[in-house]
C-alpha positions, -999 to +999 in steps of 0.1 A: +579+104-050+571+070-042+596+044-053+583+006-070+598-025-069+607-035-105+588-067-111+607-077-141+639-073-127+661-107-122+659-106-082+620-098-078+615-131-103+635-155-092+619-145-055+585-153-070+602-184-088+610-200-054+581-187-035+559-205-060+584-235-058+582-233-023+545-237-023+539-262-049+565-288-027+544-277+004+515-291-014+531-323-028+550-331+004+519-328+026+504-349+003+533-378+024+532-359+053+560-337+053+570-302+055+596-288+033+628-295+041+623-327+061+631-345+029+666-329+028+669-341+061+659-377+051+677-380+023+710-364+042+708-398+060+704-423+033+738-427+020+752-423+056+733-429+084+740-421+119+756-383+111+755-359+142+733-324+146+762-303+135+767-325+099+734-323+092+730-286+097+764-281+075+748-302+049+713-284+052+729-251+055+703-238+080+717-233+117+716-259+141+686-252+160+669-252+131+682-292+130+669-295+165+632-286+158+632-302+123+645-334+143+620-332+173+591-331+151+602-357+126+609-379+162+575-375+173+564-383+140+582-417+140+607-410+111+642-404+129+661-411+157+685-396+181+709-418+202+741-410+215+777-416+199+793-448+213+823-429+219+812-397+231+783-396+249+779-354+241+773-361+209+737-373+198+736-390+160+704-397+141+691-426+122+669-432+098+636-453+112+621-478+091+587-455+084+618-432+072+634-452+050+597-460+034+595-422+028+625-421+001+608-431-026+578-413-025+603-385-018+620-388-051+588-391-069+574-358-054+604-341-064+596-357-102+567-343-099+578-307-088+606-309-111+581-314-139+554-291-130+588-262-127+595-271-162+569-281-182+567-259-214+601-260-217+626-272-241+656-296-235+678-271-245+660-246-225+663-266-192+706-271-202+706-235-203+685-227-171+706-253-153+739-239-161+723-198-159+711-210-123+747-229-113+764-193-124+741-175-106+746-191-071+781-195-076+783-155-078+764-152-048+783-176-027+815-160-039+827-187-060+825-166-102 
């Protein structure tokens, strides 16, 4: 007897939630030329500039050679770069570029956008209690409820 996953249960949704999430802020980054997650990574260096591999992978919570590639492709691509600490020349730090800085607005208007097309249909009170169901949620899974 074969076994189905059960597509109404919490965990098969909320995969297919941010699969489809996924997808729709592929299309609206490309749309600026970026993949997803580059616009973490962008915005990780607006209020402080300069932070080191290691930071940003903390703040990204990916590993950090998943920084690296993200950082060599967004280098060739003109919007970061890596120079070394003045202090200790081990350490590399990255910078926002100009054609980087001119991304974060169009960055906070794509995620607007995705924001809107995620909720549209629902109610303000519906999106409150989403917010707060979804902040419980993760706080289980990371340990914290």
């Amino acid at each position: 007897m074969s076994q189905t996953i059960d597509t109404d249960s919490i965990g098969y949704l909320l995969v297919q939630v941010c699969r489809a999430h996924r997808n729709k802020a592929q299309d609206l980054l490309g749309r600026i030329d970026l993949y997803p997650g580059q616009e973490f990574l962008l915005s990780n260096l607006t209020p402080e500039d300069g932070l080191t591999h290691t930071q940003l992978a903390d703040n990204l919570c990916v590993q950090p050679a998943t920084v690296t590639r993200m950082l060599q492709r967004m280098e060739r691509n003109g919007l970061v770069e890596s120079r070394p600490d003045e202090i200790d020349q081990r350490v590399s730090r990255v910078y926002l570029t100009g054609q980087g800085r001119q991304l974060l607005h169009p960055i906070e208007q794509t995620w607007q956008a995705l924001e809107g097309f995620s909720l549209a249909n629902l109610s303000p009170e519906e999106i409150h209690q989403l917010r707060c169901l979804l902040h419980k949620i993760y706080q289980n899974l990371i340990g914290i409820g």
